[in-house]
C-alpha positions as CSV (number, residue, x, y, z in Angstrom):
1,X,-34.9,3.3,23.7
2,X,-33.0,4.7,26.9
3,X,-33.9,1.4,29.0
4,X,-32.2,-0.2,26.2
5,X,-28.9,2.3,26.1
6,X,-29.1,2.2,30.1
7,X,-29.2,-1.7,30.2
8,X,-26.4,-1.7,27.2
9,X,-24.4,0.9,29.1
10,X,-24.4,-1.4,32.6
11,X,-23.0,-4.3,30.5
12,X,-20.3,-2.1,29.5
13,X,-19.7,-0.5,32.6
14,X,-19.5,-4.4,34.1
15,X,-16.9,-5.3,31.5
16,X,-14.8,-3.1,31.9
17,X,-14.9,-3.5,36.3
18,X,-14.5,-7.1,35.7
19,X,-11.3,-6.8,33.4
20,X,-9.5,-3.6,34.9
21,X,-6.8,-5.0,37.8
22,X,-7.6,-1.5,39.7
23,X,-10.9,-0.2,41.0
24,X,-9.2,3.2,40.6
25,X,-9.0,3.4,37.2
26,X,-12.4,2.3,36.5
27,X,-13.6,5.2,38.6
28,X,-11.7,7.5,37.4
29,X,-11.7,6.8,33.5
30,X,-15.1,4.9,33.2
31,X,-17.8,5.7,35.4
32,X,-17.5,9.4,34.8
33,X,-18.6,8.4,31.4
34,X,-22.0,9.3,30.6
35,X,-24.2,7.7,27.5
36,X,-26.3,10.5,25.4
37,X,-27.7,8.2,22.4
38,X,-27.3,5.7,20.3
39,X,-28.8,6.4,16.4
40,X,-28.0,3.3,14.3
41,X,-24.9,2.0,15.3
42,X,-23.1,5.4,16.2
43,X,-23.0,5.7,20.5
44,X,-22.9,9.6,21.4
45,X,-21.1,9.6,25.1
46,X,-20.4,12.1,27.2
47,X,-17.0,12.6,28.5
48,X,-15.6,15.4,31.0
49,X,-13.1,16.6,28.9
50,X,-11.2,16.1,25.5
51,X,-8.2,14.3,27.3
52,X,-10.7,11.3,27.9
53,X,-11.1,10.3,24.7
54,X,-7.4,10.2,24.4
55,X,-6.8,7.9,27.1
56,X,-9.9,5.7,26.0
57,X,-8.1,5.4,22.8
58,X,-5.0,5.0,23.6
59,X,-4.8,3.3,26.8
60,X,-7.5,1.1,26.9
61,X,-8.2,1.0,23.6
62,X,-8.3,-3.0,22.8
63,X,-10.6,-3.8,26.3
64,X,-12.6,-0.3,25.4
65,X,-13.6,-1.8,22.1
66,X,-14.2,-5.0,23.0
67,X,-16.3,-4.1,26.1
68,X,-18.4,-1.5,24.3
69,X,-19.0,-4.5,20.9
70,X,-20.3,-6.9,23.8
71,X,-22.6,-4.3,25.2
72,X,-23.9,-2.8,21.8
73,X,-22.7,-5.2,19.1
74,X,-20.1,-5.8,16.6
75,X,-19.3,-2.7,14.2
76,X,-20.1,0.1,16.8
77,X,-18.7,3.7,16.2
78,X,-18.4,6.3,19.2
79,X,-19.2,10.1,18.9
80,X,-17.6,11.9,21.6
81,X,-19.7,15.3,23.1
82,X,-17.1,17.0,25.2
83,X,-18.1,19.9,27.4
84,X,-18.1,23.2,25.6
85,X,-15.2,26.2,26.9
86,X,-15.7,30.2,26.8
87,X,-17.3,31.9,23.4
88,X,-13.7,33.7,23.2
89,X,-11.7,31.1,23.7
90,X,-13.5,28.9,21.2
91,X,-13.2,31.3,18.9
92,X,-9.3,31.7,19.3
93,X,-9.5,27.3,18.6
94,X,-11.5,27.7,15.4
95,X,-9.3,30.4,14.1
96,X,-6.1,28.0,15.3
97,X,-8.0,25.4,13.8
98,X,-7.9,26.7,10.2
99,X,-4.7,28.1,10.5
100,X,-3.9,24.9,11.2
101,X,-5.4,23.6,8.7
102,X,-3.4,25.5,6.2
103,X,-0.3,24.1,7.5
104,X,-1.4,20.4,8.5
105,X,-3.1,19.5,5.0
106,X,-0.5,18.4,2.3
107,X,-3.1,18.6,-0.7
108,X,-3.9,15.4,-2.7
109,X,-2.4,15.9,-6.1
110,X,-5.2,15.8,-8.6
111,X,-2.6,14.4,-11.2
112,X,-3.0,11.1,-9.5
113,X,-5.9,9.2,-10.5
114,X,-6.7,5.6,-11.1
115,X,-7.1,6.4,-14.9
116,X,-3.3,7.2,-15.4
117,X,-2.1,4.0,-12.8
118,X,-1.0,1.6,-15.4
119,X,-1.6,-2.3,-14.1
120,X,0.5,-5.3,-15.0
121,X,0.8,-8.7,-12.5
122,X,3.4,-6.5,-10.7
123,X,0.7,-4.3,-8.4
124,X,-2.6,-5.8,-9.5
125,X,-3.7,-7.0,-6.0
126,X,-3.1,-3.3,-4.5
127,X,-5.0,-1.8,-7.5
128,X,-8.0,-4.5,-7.1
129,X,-7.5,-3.5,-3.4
130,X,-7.5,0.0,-3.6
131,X,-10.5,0.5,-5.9
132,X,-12.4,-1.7,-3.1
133,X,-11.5,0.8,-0.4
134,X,-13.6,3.3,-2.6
135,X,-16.5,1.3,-2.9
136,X,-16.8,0.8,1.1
137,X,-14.0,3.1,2.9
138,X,-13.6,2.1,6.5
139,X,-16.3,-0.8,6.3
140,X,-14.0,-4.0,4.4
141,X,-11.2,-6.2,6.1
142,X,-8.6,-3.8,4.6
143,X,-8.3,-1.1,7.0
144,X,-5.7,-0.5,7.5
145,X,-4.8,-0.8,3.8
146,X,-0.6,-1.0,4.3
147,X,1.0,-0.8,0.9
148,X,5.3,-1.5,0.3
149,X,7.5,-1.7,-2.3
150,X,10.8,-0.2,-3.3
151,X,10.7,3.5,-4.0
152,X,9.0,4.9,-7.3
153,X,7.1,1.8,-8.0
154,X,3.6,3.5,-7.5
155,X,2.6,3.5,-3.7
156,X,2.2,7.1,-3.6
157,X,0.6,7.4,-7.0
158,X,-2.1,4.6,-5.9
159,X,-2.8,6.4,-2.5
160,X,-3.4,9.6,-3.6
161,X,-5.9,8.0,-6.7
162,X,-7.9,6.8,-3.7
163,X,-8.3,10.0,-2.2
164,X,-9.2,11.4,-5.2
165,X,-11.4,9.0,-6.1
166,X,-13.6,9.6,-3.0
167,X,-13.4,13.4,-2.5
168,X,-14.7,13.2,-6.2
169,X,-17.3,10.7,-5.1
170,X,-18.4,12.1,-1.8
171,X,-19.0,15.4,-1.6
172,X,-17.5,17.3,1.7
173,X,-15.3,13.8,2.3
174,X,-12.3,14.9,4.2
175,X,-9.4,13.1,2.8
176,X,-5.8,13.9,4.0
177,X,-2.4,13.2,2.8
178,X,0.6,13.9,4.9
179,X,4.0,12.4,4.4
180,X,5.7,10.9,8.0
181,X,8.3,13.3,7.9
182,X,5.5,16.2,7.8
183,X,3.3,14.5,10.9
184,X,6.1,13.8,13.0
185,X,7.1,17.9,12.6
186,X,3.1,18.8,12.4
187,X,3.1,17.3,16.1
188,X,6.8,18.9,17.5
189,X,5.4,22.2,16.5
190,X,1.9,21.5,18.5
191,X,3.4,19.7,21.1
192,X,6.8,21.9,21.7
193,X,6.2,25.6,19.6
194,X,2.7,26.5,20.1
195,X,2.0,24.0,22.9
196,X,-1.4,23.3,21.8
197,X,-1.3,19.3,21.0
198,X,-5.0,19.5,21.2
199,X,-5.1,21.3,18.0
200,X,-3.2,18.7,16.2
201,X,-5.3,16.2,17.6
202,X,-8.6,17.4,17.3
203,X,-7.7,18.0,13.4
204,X,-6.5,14.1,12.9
205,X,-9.4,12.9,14.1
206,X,-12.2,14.8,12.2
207,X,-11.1,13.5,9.1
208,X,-12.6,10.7,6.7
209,X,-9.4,9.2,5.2
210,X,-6.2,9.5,6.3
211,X,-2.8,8.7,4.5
212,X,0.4,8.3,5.5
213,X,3.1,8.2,3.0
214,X,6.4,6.1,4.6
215,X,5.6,5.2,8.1
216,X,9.0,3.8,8.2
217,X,10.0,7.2,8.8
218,X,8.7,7.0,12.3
219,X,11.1,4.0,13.5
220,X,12.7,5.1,17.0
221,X,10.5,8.2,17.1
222,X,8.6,7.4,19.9
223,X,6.2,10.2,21.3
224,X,5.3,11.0,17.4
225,X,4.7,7.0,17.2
226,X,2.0,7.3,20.3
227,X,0.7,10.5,18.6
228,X,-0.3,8.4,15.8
229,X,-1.2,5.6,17.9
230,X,-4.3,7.7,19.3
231,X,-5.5,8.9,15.8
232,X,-5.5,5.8,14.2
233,X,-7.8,4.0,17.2
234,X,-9.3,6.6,17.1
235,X,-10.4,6.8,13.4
236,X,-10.6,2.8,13.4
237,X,-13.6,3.2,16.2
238,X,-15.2,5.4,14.0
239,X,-14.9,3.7,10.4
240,X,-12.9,5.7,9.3
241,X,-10.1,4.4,6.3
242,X,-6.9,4.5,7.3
243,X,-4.1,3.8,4.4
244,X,-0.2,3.6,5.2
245,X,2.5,3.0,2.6
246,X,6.6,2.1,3.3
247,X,9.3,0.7,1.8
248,X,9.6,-2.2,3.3
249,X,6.8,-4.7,4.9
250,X,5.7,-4.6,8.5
251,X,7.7,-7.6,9.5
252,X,10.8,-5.5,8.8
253,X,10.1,-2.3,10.5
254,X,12.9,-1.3,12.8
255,X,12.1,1.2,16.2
256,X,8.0,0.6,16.4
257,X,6.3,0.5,19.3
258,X,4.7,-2.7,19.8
259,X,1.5,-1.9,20.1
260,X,2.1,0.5,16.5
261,X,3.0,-2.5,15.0
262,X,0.1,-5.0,15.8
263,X,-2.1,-2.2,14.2
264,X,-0.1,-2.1,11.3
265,X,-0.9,-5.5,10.7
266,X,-4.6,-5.6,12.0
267,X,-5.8,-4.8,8.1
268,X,-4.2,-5.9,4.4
269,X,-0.3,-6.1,3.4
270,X,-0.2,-5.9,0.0
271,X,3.2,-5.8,-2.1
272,X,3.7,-3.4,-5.3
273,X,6.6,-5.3,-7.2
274,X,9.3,-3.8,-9.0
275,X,7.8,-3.1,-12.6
276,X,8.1,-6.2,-14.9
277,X,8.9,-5.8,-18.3
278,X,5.1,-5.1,-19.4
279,X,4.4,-2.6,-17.3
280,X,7.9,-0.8,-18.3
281,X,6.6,-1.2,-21.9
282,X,3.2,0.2,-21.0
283,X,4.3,3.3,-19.5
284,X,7.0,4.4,-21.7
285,X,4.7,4.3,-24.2
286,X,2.5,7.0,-22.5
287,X,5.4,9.0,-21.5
288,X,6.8,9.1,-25.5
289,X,3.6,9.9,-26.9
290,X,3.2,12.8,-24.1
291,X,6.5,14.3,-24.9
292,X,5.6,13.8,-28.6
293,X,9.2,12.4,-29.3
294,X,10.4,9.7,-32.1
295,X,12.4,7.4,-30.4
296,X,13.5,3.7,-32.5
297,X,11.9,0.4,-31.6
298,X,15.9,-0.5,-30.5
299,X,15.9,2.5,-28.5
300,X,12.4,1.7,-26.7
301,X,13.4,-2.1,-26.1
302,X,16.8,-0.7,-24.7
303,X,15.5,1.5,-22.3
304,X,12.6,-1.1,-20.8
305,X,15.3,-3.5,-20.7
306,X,17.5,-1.8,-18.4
307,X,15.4,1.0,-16.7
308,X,14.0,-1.5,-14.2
309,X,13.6,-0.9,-11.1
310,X,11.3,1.6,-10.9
311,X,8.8,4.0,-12.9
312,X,11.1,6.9,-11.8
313,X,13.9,5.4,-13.3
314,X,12.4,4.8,-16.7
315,X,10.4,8.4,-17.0
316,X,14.3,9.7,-15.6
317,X,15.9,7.8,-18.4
318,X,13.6,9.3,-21.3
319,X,14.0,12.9,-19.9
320,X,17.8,12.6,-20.1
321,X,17.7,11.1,-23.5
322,X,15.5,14.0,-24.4
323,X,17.4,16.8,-22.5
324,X,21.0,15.3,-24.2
325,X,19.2,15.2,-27.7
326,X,18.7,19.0,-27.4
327,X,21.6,19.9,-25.8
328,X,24.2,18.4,-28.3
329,X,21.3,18.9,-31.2
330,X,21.2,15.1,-32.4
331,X,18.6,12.4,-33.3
332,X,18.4,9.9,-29.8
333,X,20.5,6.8,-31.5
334,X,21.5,3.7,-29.8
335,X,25.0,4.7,-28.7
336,X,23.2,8.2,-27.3
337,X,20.7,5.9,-25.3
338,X,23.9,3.5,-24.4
339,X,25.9,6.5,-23.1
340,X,23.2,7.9,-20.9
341,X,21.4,4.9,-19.6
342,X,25.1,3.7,-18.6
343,X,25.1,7.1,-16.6
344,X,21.7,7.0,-14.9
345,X,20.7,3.2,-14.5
346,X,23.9,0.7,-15.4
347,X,23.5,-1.5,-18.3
348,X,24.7,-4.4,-17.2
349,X,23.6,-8.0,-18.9
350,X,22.0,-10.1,-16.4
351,X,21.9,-13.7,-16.5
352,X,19.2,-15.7,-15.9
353,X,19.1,-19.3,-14.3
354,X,16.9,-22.2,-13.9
355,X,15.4,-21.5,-10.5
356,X,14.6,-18.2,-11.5
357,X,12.0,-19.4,-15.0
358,X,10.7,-21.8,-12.7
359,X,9.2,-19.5,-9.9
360,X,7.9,-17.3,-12.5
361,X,6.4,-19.6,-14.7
362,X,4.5,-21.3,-11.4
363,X,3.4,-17.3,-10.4
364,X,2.8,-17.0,-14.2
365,X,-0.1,-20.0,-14.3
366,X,-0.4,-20.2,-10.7
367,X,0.7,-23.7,-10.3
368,X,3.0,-24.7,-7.4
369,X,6.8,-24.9,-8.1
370,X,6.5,-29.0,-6.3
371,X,3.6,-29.5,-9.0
372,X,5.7,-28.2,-11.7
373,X,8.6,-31.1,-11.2
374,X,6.6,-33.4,-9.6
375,X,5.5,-36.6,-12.0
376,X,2.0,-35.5,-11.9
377,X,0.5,-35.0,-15.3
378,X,-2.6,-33.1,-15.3
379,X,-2.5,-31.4,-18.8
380,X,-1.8,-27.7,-17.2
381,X,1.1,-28.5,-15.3
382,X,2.7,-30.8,-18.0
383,X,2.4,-27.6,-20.4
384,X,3.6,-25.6,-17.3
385,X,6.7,-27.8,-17.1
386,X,7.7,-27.7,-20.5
387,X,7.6,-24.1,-21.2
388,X,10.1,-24.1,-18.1
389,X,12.4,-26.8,-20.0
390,X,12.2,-24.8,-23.2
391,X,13.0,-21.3,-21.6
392,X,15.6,-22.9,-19.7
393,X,17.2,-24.3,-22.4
394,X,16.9,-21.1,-24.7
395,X,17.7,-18.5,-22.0
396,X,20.0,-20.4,-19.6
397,X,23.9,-21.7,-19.9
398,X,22.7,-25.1,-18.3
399,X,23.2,-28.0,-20.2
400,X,20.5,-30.3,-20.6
401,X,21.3,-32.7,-18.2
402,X,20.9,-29.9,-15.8
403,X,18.1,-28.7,-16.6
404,X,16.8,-31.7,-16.8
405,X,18.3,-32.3,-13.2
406,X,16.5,-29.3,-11.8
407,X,12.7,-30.4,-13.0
408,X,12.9,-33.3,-10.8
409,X,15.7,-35.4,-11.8
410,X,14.3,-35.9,-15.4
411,X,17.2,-37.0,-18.0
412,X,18.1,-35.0,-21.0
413,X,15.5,-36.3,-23.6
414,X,13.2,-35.0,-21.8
415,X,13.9,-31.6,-22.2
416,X,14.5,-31.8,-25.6
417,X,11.1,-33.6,-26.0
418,X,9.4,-30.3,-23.8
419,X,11.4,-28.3,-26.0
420,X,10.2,-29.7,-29.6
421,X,6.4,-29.7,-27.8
422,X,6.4,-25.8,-27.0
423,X,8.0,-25.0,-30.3
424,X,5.3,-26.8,-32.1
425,X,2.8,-25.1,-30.1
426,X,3.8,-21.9,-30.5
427,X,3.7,-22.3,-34.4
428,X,0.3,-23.0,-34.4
429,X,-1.2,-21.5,-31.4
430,X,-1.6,-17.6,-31.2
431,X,-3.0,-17.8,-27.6
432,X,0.2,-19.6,-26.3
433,X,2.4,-17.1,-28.1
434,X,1.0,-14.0,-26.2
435,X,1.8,-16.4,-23.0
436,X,4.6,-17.1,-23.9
437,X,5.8,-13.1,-24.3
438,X,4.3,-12.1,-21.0
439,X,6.2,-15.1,-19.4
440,X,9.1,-13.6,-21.3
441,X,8.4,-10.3,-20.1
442,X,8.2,-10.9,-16.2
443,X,11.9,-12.9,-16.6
444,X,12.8,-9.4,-18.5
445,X,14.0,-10.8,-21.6
């Protein structure tokens, strides 16, 4: 076993001499290196002090890995043993240490749970996602796991499930949630008020699961950017999960680091949409029956029709109905729920165009938009392209020479042909009809 490690540890150590431009550096970062075991696929090595491992990670990081996978194989994790300081002083760390603790952990909020996410087309794919992280944290292709969307549309709620979901599941798992605001103060007051940044570090990177809520709050901060830098490699080399949410995709984040960035990317992007029309209708109906009030079916269809941009704005628009009900002692009616949504969210009519049914209706069946007004006519995309003609025609101002225009230059009795075909579906075919009312739902109509 140690011929092994030792012959293992020479490729390394030739690896990294072969790729590093300056002798120096190898000497002075590498060869003081020193392997202690390997146990499965978990390499213990010996470094001279805690600042190594920082540099290793943070430096070198993309030649460190790959030099240490060709020496020992694909999927290796390191364990660091780093020389140990004076009884006293050590003690004086551990009693930092939880102090620190106290103030670094912002406590996962046992509220959020996978139970009480409701799913619609609109953040399936991060819930399917999410629920994989918990069956193999740190071991699938999404790590990181980077989740965006507008605000209140359920990133937090879903990241916080998934710490929950495997603190429950794994007893002593170490599972963090910290905002960006609160790391980037977390590491001014280690770095700048109590000048101990090894505190800060050393906590970051014993954990199991780290995540951070809005990264984009990091853009232009640069040394809390590097900070983070470190942890994550550090946590990747070690299999641990890493799961990052913002509000806008990583394409568009302003003031990162380059190197920050390519991380971001290195796992799964996944989108949680605004909520469509379902999910509104889903959740409100939760919310209703946990407040225990009586609210009209006109009332309900008002507010999912025009609370829609996020779930914040439709629990908001029910709490003020509720609140003004009280306060001026009167049933909530239509022209209460008109007054008050006009307040909080704006009910303006929108209008609804061609284009638009036609990009949903191809995400609806997944079918490609070119299919859909193509002249192919494979029984699935014919249906698919009639149910655009007959929306179209019942939803939009177009005439049907227009519409007709916009499915591939087809002529007017065309659409009225798609039109009469759907109709006579839909009285006949219950299947279709629930189609038909989720199609209806995601153009929020």
């Amino acid at each position: 076993m140690e011929s092994s490690l030792s012959s293992s540890w020479g490729i390394f150590l030739n690896e990294m001499s072969t790729h590093l431009s300056n002798p120096r550096e190898f000497n002075i970062w590498f060869k003081p290196l020193e392997p202690v075991s390997m146990q499965g696929n978990v390499l213990t090595i010996r470094v001279p002090s805690q600042d190594y491992s920082y540099k290793l990670e943070g430096d070198y990081f993309d030649l460190f890995k790959a030099a240490l996978e060709k020496a020992f194989g694909e999927g290796i994790n390191l364990k660091y043993l780093v020389p140990t300081v004076n009884p006293a002083t050590r003690r004086e760390e551990v009693a930092n240490t939880v102090r620190q603790e106290e103030a670094f952990v912002t406590h996962l909020d046992r509220r959020m749970l996978f139970g009480n996410f409701y799913q619609s087309i609109c953040n399936r794919l991060a819930y399917t996602v999410a629920q994989s992280i918990v069956e193999q944290p740190g071991e699938t292709a999404f790590n990181p796991l980077f989740i965006f969307g507008a605000s209140g549309v359920g990133k937090t709620h879903l990241m916080h499930a998934i710490g929950n979901e495997l603190v429950k599941k794994k007893p002593g798992y170490k599972a963090v949630y910290v905002p960006a605001q609160t790391f980037k103060r977390q590491f001014v007051e280690a770095t700048i008020t109590t000048k101990k940044p090894e505190l800060f570090f050393n906590y970051y990177q014993n954990i199991d699961l780290l995540l951070i809520d809005d990264i984009q709050e990091f853009s232009e901060a640069i040394s809390t950017q590097n900070a983070f830098f470190q942890i994550f490699n550090h946590l990747k080399m070690l299999g641990k999960q890493i799961v990052i949410t913002s509000d806008r995709c990583p394409a568009d984040l302003k003031g990162m680091e380059d190197r920050l960035y390519t991380r971001l990317k290195w796992g799964m992007t996944v989108e949680i949409e605004r909520p469509d029309a379902h999910l509104r209708r889903e959740i409100l109906t939760a919310k209703v029956k946990e407040a225990g009030v009586n609210i009209s079916e006109q009332v309900f269809n008002f507010i999912v029709k025009h609370a829609k941009d996020n779930v914040r704005d439709l629990e908001g628009a029910l709490t003020s109905l509720m609140a003004n009900a009280i306060y001026c002692n009167e049933e909530i009616s239509m022209e209460l729920a008109e007054k008050v949504l006009s307040q909080t969210v704006g009910v303006e009519e929108r209008k609804i165009n061609v284009p638009e049914i036609l990009e949903v209706v191809s995400r609806y069946y997944n079918i490609e938009e070119s299919d859909i007004v193509s002249r192919k006519r494979k029984r699935a995309i014919v249906q698919a392209r009639q149910v655009v003609m007959y929306l179209s025609k019942e939803l939009t101002e177009a005439s049907l020479a227009a519409i007709g225009a916009e499915m591939g230059g087809r002529d007017h009795s065309t659409v009225i042909y798609a039109d009469r075909a759907i109709r006579d579906l839909l009285d006949t075919d219950t299947k279709f009809q629930a189609e038909l009312k989720e199609i209806r739902d995601l153009l929020e109509v």
